[in-house]
DOLUM-801247 format. One line per 4 residues: number of its first residue (from 1); their letters; for each residue x, y, z of N, C-alpha, C, O. Coordinates in nm, 4 decimals. Example, Ala and Ser with C-alpha at 12.3 -4.5 7.8 and 13.67 -1.06 7.14 Angstrom:
1> AS> 1.3190:-0.5690:0.7800:1.2300:-0.4500:0.7800:1.3200:-0.3300:0.7800:1.4236:-0.3319:0.8465  1.2850:-0.2250:0.7080:1.3670:-0.1060:0.7140:1.2900:0.0030:0.7870:1.3409:0.1138:0.8039
END
This chain:
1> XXXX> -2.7096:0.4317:-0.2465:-2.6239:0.3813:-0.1407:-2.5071:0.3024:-0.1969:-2.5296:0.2526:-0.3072  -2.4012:0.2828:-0.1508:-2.2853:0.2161:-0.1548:-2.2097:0.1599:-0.0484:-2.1420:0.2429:0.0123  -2.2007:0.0237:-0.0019:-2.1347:-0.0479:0.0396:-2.0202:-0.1200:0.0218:-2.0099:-0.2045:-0.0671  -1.9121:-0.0868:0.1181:-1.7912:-0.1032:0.1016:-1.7345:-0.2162:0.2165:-1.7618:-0.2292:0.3358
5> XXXX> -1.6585:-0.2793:0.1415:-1.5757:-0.4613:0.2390:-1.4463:-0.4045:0.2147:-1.4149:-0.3626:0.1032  -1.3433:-0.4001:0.3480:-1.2309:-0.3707:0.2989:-1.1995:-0.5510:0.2963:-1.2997:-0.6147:0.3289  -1.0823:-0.6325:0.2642:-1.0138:-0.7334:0.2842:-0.8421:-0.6977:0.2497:-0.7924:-0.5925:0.2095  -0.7739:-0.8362:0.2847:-0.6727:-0.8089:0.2644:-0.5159:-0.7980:0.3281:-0.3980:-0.8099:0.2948
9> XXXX> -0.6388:-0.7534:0.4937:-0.5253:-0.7118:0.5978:-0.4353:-0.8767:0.6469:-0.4654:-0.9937:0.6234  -0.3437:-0.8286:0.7058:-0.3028:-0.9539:0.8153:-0.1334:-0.9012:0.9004:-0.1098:-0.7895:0.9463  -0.0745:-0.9761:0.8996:0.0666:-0.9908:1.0017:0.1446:-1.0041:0.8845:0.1330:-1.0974:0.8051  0.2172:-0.9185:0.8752:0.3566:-0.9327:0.7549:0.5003:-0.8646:0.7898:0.5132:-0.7425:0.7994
13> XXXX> 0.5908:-0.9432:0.8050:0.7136:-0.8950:0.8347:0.7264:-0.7688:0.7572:0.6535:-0.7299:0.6659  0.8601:-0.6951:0.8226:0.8657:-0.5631:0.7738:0.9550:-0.5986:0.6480:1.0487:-0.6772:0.6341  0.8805:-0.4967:0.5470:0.9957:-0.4985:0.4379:0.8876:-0.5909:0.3030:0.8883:-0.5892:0.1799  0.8091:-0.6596:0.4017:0.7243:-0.7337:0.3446:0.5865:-0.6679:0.2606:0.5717:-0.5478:0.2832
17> XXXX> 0.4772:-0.7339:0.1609:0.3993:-0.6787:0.1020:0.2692:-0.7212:0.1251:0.2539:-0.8332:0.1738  0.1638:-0.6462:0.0967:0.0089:-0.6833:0.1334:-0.0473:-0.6031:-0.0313:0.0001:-0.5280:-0.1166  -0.1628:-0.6695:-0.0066:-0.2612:-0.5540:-0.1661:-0.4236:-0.5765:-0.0723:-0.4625:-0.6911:-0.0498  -0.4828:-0.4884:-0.0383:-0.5971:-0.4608:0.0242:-0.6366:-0.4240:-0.0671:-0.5685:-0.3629:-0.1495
21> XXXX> -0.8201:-0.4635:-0.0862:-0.8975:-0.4568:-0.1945:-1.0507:-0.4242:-0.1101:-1.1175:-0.4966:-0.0363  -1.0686:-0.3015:-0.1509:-1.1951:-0.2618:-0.1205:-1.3472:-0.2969:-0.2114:-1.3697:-0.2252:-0.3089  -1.3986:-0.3534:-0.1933:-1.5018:-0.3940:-0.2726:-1.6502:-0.2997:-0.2320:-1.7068:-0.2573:-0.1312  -1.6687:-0.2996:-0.3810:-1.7850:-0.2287:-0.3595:-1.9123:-0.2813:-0.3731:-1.9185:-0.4020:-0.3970
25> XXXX> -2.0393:-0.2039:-0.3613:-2.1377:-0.2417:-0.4133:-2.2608:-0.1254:-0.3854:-2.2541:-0.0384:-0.2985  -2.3857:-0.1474:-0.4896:-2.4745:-0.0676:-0.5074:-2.4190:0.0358:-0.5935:-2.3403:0.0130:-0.6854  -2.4626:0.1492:-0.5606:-2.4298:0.2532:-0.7141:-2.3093:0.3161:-0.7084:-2.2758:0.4315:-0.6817  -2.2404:0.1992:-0.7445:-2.1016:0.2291:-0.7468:-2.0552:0.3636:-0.8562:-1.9739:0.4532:-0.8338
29> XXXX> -2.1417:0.3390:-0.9834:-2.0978:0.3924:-1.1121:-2.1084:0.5767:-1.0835:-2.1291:0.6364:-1.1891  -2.1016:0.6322:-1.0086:-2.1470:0.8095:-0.9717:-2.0630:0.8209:-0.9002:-2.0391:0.9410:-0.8878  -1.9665:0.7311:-0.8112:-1.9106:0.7876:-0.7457:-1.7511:0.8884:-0.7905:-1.6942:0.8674:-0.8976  -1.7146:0.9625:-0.7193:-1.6435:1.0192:-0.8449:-1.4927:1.0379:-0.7278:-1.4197:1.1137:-0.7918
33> XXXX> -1.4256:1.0069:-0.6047:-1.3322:0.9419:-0.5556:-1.3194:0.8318:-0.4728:-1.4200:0.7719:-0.4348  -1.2038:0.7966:-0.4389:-1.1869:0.6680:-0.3612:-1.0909:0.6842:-0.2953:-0.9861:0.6999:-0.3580  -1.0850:0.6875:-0.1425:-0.9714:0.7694:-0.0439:-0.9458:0.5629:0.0218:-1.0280:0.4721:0.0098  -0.8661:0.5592:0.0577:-0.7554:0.4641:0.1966:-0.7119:0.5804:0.2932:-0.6333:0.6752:0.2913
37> XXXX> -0.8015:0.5254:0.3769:-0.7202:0.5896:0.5140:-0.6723:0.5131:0.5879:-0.6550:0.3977:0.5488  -0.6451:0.5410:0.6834:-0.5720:0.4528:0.8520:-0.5589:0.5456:0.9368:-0.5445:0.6678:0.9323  -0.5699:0.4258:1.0570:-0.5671:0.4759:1.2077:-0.4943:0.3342:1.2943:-0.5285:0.2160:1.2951  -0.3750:0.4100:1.3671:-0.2826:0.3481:1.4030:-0.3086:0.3703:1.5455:-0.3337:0.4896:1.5624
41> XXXX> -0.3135:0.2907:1.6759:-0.3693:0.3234:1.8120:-0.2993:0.4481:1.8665:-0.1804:0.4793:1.8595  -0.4031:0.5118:1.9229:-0.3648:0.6514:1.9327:-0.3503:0.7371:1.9058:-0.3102:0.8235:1.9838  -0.3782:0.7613:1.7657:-0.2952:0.8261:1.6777:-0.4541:0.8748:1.5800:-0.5396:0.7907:1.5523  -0.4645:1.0093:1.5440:-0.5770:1.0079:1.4303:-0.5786:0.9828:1.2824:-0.4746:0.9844:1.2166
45> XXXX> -0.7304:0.9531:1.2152:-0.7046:0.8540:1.1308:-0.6434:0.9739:0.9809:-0.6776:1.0914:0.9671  -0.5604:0.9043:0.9002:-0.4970:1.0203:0.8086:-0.5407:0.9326:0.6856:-0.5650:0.8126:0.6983  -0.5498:1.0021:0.5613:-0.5635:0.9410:0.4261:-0.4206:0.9151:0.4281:-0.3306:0.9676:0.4937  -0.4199:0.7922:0.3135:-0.3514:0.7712:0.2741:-0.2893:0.7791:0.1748:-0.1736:0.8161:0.1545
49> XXXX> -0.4178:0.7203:0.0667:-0.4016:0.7452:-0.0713:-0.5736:0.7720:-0.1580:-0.6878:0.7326:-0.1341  -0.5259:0.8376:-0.2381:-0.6887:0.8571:-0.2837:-0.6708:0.8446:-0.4334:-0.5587:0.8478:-0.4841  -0.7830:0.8301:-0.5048:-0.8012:0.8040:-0.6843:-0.9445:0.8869:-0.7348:-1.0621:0.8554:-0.7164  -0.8967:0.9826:-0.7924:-1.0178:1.0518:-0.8517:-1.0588:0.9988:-0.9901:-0.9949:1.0399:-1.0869
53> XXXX> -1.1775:0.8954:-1.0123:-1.2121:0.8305:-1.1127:-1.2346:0.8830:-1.2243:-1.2890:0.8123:-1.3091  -1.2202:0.9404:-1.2379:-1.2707:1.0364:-1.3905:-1.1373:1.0867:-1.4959:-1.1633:1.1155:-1.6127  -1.0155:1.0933:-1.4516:-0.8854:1.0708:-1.4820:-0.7950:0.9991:-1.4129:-0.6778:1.0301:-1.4348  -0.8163:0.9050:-1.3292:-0.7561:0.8472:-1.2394:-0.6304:0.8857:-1.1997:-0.5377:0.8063:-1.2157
57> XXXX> -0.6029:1.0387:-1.1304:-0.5917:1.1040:-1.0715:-0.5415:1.0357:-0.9397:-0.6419:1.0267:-0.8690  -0.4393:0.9860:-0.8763:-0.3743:0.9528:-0.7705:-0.3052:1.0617:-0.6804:-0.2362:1.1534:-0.7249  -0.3289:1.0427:-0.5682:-0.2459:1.1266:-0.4236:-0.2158:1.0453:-0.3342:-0.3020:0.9697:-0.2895  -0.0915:1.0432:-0.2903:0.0044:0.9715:-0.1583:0.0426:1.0842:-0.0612:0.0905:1.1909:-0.0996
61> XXXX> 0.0194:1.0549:0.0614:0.0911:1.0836:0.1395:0.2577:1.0916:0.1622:0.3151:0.9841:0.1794  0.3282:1.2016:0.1628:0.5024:1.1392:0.1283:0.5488:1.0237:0.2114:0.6445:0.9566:0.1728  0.4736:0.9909:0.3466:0.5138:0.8385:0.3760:0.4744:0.7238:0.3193:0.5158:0.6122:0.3506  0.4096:0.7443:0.2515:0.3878:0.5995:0.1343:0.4241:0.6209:-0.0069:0.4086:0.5405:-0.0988
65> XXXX> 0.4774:0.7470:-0.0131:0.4493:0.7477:-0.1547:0.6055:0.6956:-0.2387:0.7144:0.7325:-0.1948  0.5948:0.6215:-0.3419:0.6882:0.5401:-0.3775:0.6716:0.3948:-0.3176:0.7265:0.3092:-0.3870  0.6116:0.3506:-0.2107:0.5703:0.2395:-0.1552:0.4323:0.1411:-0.1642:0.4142:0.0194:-0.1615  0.3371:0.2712:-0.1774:0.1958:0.2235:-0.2055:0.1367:0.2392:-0.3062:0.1673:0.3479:-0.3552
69> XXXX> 0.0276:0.1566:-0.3957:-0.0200:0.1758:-0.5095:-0.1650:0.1944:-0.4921:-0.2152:0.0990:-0.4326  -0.2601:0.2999:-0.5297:-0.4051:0.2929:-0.5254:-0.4018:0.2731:-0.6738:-0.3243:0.3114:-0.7614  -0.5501:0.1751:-0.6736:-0.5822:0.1208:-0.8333:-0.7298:0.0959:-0.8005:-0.7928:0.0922:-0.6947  -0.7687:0.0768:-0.9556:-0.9074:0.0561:-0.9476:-0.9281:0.0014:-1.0575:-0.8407:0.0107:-1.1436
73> XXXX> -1.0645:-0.0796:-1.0878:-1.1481:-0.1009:-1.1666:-1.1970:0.0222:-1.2469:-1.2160:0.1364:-1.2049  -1.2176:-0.0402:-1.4058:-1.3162:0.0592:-1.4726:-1.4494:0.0854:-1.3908:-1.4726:0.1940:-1.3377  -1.5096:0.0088:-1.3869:-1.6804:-0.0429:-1.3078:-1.6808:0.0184:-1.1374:-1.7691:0.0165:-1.0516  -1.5260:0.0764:-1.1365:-1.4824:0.1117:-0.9485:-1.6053:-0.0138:-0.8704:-1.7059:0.0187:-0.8074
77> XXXX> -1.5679:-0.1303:-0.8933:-1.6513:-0.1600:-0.7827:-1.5441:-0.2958:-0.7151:-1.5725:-0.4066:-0.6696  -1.3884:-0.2100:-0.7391:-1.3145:-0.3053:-0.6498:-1.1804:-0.2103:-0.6569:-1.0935:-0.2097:-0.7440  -1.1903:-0.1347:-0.5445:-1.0182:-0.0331:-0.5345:-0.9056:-0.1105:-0.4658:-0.9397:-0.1833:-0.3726  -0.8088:-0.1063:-0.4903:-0.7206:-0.1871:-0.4336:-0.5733:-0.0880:-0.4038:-0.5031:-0.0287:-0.4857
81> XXXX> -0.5636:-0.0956:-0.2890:-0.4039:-0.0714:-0.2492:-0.2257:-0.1269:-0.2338:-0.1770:-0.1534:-0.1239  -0.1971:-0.1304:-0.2813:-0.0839:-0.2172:-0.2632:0.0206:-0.1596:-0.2061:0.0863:-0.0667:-0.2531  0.0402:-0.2256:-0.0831:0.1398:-0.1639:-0.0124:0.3052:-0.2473:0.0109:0.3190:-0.3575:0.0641  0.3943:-0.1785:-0.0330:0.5310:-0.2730:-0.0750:0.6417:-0.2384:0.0857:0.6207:-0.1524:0.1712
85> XXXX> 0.7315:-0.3180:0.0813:0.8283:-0.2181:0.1553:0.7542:-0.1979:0.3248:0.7988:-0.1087:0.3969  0.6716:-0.2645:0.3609:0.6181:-0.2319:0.4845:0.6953:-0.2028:0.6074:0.7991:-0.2676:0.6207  0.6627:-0.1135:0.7040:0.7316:-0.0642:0.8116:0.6431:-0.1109:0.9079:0.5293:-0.1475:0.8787  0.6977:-0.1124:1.0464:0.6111:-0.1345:1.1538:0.5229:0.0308:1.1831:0.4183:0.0453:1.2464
89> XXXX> 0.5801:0.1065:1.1355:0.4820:0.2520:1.1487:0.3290:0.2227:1.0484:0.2125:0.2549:1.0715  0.3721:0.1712:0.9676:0.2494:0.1297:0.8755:0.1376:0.0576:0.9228:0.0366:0.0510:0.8528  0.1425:0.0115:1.0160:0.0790:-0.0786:1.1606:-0.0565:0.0099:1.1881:-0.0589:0.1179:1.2473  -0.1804:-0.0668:1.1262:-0.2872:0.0049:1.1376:-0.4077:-0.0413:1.0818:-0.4025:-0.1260:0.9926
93> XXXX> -0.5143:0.0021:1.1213:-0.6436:-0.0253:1.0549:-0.6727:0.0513:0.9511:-0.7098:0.1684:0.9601  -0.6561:-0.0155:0.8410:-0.6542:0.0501:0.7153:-0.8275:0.0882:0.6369:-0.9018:-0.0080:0.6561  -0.8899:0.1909:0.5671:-1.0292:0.2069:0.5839:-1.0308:0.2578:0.4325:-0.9484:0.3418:0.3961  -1.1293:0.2038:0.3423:-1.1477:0.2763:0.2222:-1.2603:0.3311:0.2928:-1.2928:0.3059:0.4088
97> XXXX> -1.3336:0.4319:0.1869:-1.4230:0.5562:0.1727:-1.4244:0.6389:0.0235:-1.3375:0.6662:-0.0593  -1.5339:0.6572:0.0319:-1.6294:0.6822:-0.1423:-1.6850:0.8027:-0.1237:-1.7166:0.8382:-0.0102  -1.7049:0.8827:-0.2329:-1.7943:1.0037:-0.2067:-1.8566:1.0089:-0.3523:-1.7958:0.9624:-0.4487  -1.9641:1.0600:-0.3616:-2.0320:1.0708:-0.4700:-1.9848:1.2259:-0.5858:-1.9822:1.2182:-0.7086
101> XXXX> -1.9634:1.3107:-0.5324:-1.9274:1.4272:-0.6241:-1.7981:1.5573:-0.5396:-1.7572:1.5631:-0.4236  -1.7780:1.6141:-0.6196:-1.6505:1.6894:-0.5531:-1.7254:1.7761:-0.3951:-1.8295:1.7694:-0.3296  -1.6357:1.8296:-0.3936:-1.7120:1.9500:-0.2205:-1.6141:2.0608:-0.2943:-1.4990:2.0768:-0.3347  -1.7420:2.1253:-0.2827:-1.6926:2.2812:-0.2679:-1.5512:2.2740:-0.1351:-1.5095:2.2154:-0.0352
105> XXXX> -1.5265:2.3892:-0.2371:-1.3760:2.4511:-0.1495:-1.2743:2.3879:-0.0709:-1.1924:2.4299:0.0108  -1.3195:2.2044:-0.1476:-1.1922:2.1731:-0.0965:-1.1587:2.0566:-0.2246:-1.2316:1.9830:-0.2912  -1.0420:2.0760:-0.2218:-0.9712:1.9980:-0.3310:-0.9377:1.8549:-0.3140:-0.8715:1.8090:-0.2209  -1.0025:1.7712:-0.4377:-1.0049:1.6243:-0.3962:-0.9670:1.5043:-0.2939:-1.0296:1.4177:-0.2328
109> XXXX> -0.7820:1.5595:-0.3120:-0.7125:1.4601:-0.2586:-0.6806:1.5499:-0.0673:-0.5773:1.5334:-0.0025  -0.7751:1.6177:-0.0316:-0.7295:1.6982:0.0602:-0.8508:1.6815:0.1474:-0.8612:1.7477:0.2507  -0.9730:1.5677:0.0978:-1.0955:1.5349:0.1722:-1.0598:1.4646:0.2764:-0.9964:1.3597:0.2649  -1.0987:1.5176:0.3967:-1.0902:1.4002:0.5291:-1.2035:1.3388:0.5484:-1.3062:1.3708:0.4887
113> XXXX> -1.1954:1.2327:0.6444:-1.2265:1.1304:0.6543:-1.4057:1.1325:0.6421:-1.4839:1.0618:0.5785  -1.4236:1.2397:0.7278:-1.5750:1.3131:0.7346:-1.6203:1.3330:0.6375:-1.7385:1.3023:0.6227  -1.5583:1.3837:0.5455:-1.6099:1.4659:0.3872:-1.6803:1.3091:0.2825:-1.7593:1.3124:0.1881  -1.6358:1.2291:0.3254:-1.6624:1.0618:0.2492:-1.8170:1.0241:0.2607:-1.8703:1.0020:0.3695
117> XXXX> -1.8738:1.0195:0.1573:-2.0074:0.9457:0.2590:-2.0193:0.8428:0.2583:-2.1230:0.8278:0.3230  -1.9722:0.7094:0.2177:-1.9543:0.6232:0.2744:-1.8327:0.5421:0.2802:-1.7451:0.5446:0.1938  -1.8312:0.4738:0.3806:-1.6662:0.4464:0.4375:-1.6939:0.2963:0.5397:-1.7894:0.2678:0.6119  -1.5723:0.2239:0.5103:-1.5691:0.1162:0.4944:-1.5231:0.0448:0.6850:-1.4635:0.1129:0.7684
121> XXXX> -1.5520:-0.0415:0.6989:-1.5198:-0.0904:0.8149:-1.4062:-0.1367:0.8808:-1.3838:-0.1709:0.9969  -1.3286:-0.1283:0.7616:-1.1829:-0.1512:0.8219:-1.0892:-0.2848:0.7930:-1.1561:-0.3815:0.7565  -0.9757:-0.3032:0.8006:-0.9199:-0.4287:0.7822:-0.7795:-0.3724:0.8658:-0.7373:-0.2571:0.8570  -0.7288:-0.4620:0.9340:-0.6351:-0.4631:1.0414:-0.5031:-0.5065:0.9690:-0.5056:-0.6039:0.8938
125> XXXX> -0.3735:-0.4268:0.9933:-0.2503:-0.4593:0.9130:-0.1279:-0.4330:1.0839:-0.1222:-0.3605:1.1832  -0.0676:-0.5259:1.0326:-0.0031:-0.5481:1.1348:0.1507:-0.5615:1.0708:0.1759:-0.6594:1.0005  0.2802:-0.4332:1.1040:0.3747:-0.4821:1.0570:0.4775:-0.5417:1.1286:0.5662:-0.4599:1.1529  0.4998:-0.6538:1.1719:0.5999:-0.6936:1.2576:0.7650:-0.6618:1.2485:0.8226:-0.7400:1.1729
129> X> 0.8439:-0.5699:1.3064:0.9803:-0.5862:1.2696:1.1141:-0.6598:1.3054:1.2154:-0.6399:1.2382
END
């Protein structure tokens, strides 16, 4: 099992920066990616950014990308996002999620939210403009 704390979130003017840090715990050491998603009201939840641990292997979405940083620990038992440049579209409940080994027929950074087996409770980001 693996348990995940997102922290991090809060109210930040636009333009402004946050670093959300997913913490882990239990058998962290097998897991072999680490996805950030969000879900903005109304709206369904999309990855954001993901890190495949074994070459640390990064994927952005083209709306963050150049803006947001996924990082990690050797030990992965603390992923962290850093998000620069914030927009009020960025306005959302932001969610890490872990999976233990690849899935057939679908390619890493292209796992939705379902494909994760465990996934994190959330932390609330709010961009004011």
């Amino acid at each position: 099992q693996v348990q995940l704390v997102e922290s991090g979130g809060g109210l930040v003017q636009a333009g402004g920066s946050l670093r959300l840090s997913c913490a882990a715990s239990g058998r962290t050491d097998s897991t072999y990616v680490m996805g950030w998603f969000r879900q903005a009201p109304g709206k369904e939840r999309e990855v954001v950014a993901a890190i495949r641990w074994s070459d640390s292997s990064t994927y952005y979405i083209d709306s963050v990308q150049g803006r947001f940083t996924i990082s990690g620990d050797n030990t992965k038992t603390t992923a962290y996002l850093q998000m620069n440049s914030l927009q009020p579209e960025d306005t959302a409940v932001y969610y890490c999620a872990t999976r233990r080994s690849p899935m057939y027929g679908r390619i890493w950074y292209t796992m939705r939210w379902d494909d994760y087996t465990y996934r994190g409770q959330g932390t609330q980001v709010t961009v004011s403009s």
